[in-house]
MOPAC internal coordinates of N, CA, C and O (Angstrom, degrees):
PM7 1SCF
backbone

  N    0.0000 0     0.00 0     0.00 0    0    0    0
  C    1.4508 1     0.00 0     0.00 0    1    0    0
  C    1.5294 1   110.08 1     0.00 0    2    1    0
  O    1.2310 1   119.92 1   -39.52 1    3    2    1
  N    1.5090 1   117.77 1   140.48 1    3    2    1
  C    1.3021 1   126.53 1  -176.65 1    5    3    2
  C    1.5974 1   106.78 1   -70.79 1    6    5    3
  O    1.2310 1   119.73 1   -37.54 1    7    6    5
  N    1.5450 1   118.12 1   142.46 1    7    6    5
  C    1.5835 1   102.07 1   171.11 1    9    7    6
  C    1.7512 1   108.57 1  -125.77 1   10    9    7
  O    1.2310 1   130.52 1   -30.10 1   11   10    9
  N    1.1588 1    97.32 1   149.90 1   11   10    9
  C    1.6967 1    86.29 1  -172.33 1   13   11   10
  C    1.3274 1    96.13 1  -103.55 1   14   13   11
  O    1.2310 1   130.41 1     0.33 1   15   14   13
  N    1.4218 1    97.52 1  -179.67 1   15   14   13
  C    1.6262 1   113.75 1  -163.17 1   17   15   14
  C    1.6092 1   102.14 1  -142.34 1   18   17   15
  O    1.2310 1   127.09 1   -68.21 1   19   18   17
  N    1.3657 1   103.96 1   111.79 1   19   18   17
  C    1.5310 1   104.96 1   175.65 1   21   19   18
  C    1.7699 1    95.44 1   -78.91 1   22   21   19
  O    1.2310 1   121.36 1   -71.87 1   23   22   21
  N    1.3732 1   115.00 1   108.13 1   23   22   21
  C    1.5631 1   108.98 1   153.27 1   25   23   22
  C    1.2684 1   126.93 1  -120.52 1   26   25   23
  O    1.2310 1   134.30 1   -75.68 1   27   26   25
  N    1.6260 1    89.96 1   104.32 1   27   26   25
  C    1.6330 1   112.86 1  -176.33 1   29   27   26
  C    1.1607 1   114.33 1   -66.98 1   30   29   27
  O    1.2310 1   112.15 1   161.56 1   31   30   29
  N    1.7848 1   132.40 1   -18.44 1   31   30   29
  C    1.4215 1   124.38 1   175.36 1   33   31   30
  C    1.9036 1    99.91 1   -60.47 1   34   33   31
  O    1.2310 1   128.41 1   147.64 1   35   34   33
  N    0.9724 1   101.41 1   -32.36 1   35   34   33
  C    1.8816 1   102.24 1  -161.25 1   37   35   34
  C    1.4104 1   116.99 1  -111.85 1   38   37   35
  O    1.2310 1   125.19 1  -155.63 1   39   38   37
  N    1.9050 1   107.64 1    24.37 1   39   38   37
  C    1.7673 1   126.97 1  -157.84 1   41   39   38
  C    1.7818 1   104.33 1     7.18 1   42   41   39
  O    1.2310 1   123.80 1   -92.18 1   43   42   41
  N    1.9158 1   110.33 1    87.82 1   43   42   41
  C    1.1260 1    89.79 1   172.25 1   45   43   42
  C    1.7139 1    80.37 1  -165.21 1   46   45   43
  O    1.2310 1   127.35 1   -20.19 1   47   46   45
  N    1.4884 1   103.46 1   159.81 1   47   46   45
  C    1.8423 1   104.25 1   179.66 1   49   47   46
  C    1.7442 1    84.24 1  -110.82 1   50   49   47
  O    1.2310 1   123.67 1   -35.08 1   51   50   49
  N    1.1709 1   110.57 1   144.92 1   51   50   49
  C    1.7617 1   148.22 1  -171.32 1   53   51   50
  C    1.1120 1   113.45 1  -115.70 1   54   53   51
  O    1.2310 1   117.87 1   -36.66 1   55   54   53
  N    1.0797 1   121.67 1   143.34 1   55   54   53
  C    1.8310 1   137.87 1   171.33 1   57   55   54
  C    1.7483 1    93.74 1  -146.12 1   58   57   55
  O    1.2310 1   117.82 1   -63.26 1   59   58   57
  N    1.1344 1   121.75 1   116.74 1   59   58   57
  C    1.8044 1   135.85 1   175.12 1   61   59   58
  C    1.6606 1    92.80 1  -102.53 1   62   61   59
  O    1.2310 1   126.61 1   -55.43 1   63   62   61
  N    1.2118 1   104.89 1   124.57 1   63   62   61
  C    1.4774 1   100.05 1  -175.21 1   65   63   62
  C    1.9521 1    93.70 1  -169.17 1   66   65   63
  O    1.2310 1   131.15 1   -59.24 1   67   66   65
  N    1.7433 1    96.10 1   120.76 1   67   66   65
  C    1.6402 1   102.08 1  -160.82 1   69   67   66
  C    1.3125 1   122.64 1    19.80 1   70   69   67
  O    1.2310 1   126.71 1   -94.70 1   71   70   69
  N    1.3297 1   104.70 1    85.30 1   71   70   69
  C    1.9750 1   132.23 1   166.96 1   73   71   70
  C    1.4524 1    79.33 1    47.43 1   74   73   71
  O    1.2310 1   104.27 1  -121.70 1   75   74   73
  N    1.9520 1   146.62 1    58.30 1   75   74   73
  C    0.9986 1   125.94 1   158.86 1   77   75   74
  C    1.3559 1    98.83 1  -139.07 1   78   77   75
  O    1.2310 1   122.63 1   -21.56 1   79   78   77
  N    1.6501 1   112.57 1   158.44 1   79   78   77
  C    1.4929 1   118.19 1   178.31 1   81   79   78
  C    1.3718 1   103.98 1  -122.77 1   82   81   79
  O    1.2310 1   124.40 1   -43.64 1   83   82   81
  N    1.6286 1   109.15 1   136.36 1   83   82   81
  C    1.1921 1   126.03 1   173.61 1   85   83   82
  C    1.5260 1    94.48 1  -114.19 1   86   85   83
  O    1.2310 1   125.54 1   -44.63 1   87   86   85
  N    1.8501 1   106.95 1   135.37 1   87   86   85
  C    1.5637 1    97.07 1   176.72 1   89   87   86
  C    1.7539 1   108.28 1  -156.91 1   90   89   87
  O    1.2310 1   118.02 1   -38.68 1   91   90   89
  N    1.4854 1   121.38 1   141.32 1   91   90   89
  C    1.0060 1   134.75 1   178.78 1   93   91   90
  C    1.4192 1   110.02 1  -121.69 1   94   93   91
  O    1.2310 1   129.73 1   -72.78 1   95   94   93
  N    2.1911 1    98.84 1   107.22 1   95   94   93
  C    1.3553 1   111.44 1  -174.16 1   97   95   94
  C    1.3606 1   106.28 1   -95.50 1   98   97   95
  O    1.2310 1   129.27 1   -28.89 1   99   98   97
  N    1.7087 1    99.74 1   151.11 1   99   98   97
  C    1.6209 1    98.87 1   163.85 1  101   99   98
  C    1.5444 1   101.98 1  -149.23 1  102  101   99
  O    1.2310 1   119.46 1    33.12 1  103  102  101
  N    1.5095 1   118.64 1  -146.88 1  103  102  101
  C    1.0463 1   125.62 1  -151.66 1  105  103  102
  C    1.6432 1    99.10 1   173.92 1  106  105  103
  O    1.2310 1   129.15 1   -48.11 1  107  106  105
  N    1.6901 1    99.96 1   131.89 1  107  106  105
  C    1.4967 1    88.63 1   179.47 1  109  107  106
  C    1.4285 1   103.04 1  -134.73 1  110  109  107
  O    1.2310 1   126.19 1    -1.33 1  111  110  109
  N    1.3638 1   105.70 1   178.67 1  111  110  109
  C    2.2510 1   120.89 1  -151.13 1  113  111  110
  C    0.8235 1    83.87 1  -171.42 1  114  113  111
  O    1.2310 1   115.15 1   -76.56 1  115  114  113
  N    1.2716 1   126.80 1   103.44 1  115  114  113
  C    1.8086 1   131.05 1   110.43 1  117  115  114
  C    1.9744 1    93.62 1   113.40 1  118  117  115
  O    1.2310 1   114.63 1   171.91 1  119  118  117
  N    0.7704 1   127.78 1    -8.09 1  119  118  117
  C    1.3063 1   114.65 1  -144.38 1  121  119  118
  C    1.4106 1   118.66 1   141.99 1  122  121  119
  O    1.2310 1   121.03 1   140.80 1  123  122  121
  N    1.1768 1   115.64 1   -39.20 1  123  122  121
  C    1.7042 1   130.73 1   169.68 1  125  123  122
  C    1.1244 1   123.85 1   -93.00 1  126  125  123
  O    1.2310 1   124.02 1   -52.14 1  127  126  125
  N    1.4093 1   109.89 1   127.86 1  127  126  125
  C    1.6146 1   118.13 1   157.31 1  129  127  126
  C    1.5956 1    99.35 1   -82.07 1  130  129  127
  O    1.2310 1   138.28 1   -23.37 1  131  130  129
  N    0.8810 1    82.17 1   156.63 1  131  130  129
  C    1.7012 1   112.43 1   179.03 1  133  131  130
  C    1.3293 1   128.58 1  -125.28 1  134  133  131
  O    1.2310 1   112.34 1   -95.60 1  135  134  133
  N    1.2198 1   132.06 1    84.40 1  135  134  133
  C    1.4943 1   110.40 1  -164.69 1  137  135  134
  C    1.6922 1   111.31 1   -95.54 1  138  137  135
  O    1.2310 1   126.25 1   -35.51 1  139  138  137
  N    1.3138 1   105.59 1   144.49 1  139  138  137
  C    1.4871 1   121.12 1  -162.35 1  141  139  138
  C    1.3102 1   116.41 1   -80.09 1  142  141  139
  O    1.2310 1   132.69 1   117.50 1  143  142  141
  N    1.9632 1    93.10 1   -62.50 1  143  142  141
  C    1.8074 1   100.12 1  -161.89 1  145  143  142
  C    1.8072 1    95.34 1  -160.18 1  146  145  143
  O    1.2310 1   127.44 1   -44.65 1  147  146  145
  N    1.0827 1   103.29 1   135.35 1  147  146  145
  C    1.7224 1   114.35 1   179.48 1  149  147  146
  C    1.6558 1    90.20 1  -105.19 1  150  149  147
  O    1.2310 1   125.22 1   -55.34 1  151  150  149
  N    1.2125 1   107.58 1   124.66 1  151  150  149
  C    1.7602 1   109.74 1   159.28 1  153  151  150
  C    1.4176 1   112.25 1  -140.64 1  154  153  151
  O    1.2310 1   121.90 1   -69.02 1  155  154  153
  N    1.5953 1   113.96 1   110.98 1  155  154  153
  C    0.9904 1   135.79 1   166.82 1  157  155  154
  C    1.7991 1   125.37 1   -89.39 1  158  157  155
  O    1.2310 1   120.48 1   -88.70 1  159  158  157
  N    1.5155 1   116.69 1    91.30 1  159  158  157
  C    1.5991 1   114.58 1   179.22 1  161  159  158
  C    1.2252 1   109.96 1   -15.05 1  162  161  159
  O    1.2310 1   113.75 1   -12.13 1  163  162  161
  N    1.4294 1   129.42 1   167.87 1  163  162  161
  C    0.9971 1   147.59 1  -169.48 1  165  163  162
  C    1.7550 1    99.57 1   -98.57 1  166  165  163
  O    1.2310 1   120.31 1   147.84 1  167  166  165
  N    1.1657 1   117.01 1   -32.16 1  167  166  165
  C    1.3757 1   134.86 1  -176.18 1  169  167  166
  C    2.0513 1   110.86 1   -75.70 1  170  169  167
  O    1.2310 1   123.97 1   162.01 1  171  170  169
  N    1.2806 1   110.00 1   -17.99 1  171  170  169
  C    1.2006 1   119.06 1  -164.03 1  173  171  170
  C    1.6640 1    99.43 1  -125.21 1  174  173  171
  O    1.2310 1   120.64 1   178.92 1  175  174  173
  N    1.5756 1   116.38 1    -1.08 1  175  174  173
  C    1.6105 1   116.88 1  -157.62 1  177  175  174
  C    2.2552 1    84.29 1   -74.47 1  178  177  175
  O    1.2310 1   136.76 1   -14.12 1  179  178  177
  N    1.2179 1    85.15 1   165.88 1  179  178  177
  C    1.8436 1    87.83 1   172.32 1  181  179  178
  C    1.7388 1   115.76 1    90.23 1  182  181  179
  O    1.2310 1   123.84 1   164.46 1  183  182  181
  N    1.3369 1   110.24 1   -15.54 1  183  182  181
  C    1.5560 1   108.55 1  -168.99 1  185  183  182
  C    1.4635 1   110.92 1  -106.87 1  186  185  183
  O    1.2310 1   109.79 1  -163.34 1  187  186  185
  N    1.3347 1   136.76 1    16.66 1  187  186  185
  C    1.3504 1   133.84 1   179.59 1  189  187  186
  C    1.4390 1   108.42 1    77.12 1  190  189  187
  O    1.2310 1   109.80 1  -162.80 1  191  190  189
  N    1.4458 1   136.75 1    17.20 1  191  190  189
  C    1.4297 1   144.22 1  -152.29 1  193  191  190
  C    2.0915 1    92.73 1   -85.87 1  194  193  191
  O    1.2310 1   130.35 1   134.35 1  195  194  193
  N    1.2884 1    97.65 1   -45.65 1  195  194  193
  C    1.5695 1   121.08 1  -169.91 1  197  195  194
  C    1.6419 1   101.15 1   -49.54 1  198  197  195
  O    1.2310 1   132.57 1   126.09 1  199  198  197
  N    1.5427 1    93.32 1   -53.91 1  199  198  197
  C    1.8632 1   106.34 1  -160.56 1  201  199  198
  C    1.4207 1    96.90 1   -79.38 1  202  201  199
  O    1.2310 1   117.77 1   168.06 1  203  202  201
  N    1.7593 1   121.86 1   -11.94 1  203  202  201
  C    1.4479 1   108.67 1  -163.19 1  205  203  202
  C    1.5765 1    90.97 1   -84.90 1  206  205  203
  O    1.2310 1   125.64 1   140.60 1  207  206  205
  N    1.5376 1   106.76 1   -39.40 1  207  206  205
  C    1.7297 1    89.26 1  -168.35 1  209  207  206
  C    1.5880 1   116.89 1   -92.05 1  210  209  207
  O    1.2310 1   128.24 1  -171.80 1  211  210  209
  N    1.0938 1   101.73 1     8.20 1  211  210  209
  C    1.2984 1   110.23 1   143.62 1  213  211  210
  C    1.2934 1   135.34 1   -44.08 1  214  213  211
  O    1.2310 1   129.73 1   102.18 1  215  214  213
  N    1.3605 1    98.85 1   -77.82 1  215  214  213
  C    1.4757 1   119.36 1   172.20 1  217  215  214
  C    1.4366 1   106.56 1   -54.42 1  218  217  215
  O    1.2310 1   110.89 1   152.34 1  219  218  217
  N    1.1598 1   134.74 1   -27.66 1  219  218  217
  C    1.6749 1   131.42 1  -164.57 1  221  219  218
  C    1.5936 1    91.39 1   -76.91 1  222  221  219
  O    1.2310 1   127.65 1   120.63 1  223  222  221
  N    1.1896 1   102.88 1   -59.37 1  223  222  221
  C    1.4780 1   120.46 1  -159.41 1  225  223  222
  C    1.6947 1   104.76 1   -52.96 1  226  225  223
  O    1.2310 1   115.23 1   144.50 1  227  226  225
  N    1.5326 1   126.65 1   -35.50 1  227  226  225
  C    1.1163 1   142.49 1  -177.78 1  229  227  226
  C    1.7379 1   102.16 1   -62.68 1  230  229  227
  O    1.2310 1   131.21 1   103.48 1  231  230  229
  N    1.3679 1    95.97 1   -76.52 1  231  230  229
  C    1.7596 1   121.28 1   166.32 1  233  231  230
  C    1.4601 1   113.20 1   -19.45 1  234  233  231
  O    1.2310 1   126.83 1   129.11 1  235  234  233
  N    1.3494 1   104.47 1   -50.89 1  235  234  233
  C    1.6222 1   121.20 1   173.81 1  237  235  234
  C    1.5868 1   115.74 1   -68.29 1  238  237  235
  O    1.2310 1   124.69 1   134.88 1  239  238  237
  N    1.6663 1   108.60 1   -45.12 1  239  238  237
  C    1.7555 1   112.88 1   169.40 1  241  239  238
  C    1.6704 1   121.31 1   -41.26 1  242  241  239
  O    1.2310 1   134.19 1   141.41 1  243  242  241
  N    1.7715 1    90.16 1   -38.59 1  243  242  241
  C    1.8867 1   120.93 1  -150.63 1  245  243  242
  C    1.6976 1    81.84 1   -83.26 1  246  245  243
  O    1.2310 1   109.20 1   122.77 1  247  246  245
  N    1.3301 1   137.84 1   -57.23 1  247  246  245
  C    1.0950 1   117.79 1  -150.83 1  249  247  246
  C    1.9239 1   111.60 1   -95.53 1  250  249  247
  O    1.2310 1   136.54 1   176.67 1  251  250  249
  N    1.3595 1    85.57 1    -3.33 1  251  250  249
  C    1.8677 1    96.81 1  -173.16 1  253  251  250
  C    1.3480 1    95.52 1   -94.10 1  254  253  251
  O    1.2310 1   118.45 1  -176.53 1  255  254  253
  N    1.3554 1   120.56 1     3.47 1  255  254  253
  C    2.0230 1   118.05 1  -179.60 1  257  255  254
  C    1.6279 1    91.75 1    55.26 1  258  257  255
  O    1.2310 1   112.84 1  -134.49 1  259  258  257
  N    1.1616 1   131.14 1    45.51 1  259  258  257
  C    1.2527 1   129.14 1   155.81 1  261  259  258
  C    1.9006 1   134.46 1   -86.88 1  262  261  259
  O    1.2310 1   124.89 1   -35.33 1  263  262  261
  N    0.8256 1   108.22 1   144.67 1  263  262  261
  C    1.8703 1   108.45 1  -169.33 1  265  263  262
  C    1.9174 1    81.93 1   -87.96 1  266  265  263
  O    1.2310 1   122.80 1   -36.96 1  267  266  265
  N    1.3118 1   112.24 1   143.04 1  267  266  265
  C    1.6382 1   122.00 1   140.61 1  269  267  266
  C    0.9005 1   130.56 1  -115.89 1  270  269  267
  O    1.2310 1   119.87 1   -31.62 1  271  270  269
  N    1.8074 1   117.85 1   148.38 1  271  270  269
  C    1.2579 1   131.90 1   171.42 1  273  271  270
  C    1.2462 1   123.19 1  -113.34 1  274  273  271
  O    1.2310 1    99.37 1   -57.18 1  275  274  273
  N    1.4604 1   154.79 1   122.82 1  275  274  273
  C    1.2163 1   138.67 1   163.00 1  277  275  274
  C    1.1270 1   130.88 1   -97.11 1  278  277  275
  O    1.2310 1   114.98 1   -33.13 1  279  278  277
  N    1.7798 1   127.12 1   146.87 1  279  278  277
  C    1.4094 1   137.88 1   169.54 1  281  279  278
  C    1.2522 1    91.07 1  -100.11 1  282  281  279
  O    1.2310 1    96.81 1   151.69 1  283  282  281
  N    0.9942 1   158.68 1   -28.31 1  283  282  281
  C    1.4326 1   148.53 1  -143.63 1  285  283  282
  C    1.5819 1   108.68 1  -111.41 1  286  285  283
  O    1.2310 1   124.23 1   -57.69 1  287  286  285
  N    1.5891 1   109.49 1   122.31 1  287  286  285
  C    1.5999 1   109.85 1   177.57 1  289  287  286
  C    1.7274 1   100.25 1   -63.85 1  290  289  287
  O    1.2310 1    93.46 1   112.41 1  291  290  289
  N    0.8185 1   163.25 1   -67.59 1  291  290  289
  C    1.4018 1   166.63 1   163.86 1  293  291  290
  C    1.5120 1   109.71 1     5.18 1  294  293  291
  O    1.2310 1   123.08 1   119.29 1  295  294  293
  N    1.7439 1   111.70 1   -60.71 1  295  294  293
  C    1.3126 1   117.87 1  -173.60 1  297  295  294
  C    1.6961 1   102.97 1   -71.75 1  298  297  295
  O    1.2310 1   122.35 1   126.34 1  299  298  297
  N    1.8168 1   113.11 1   -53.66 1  299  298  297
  C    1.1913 1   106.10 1   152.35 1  301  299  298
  C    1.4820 1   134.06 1     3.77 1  302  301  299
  O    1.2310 1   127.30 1    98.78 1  303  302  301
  N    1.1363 1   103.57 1   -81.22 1  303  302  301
  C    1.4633 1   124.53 1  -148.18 1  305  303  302
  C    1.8127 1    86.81 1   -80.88 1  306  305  303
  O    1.2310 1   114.27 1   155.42 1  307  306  305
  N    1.1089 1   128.46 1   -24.58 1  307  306  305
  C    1.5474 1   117.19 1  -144.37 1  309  307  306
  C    2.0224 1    80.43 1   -90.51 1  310  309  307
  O    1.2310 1   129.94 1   131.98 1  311  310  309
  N    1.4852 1    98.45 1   -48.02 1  311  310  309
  C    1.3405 1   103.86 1   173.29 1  313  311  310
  C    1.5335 1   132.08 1   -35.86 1  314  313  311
  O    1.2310 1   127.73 1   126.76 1  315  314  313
  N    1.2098 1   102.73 1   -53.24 1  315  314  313
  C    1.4753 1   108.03 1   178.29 1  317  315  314
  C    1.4543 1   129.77 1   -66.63 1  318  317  315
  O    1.2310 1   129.73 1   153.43 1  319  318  317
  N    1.7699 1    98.85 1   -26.57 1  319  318  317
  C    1.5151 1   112.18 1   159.82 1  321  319  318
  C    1.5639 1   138.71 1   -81.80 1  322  321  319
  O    1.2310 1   127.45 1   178.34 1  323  322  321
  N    1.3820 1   103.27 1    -1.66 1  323  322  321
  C    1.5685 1   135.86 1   178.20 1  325  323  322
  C    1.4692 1   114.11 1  -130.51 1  326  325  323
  O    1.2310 1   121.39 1  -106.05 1  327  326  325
  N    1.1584 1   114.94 1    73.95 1  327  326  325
  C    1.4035 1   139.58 1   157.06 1  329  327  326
  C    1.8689 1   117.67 1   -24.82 1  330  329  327
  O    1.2310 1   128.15 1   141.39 1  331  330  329
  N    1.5823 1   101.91 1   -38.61 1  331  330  329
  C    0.9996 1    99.64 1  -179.86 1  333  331  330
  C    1.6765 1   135.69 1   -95.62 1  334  333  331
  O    1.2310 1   140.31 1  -164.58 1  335  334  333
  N    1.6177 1    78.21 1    15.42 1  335  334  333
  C    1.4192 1    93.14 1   176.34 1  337  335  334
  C    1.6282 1   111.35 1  -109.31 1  338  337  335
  O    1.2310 1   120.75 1   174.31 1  339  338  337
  N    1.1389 1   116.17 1    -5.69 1  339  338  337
  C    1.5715 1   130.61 1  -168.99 1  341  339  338
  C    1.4421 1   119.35 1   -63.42 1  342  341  339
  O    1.2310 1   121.66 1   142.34 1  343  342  341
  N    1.9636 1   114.43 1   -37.66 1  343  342  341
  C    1.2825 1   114.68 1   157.62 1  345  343  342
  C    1.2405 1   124.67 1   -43.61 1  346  345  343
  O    1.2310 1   113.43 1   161.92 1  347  346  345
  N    1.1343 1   130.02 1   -18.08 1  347  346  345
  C    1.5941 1   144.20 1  -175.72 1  349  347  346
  C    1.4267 1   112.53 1   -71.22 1  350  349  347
  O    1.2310 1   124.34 1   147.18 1  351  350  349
  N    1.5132 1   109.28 1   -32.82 1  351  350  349
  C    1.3827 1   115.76 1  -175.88 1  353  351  350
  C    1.5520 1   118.86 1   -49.43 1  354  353  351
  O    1.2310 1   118.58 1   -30.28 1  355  354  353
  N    1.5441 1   120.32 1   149.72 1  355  354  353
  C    1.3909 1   102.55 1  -171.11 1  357  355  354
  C    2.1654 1    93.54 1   -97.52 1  358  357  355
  O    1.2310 1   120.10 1   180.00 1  359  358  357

């Protein structure tokens, strides 16, 4: 099983998976996370790695009473297909 890595020195959730990094950056203001940029290796693309730190990163919005915003089509897209993450929206 994949494990993510909240790393708050570098505001970004992590998956290390064969000498590769999967990572979902953000940045936070006032109350908001913000998410920036999802980058999933090319070596790791295909395995649900994208939607997992997705979901962490959301999970993390939901329990910090945080509002989100996204720049990133990735977080976008995961949003619109998960309804139950949409209250989150700022």
């Amino acid at each position: 099983m994949l494990n993510v890595i909240h790393n708050i020195d570098q505001n970004r959730f992590e998956v290390n998976h064969d000498s590769h990094t999967a990572e979902l950056s953000y940045r936070l203001s006032e109350g908001t996370i913000i998410f920036t940029h999802t980058g999933v290796p090319s070596a790791l693309e295909g395995q649900g790695i994208g939607s997992l730190l997705v979901k962490t990163g959301l999970e993390y919005a939901r329990e910090n009473n945080l509002k989100v915003q996204t720049l990133c089509w990735f977080v976008s897209g995961y949003l619109q297909r998960h309804a139950e993450y949409q209250s989150l929206m700022e």
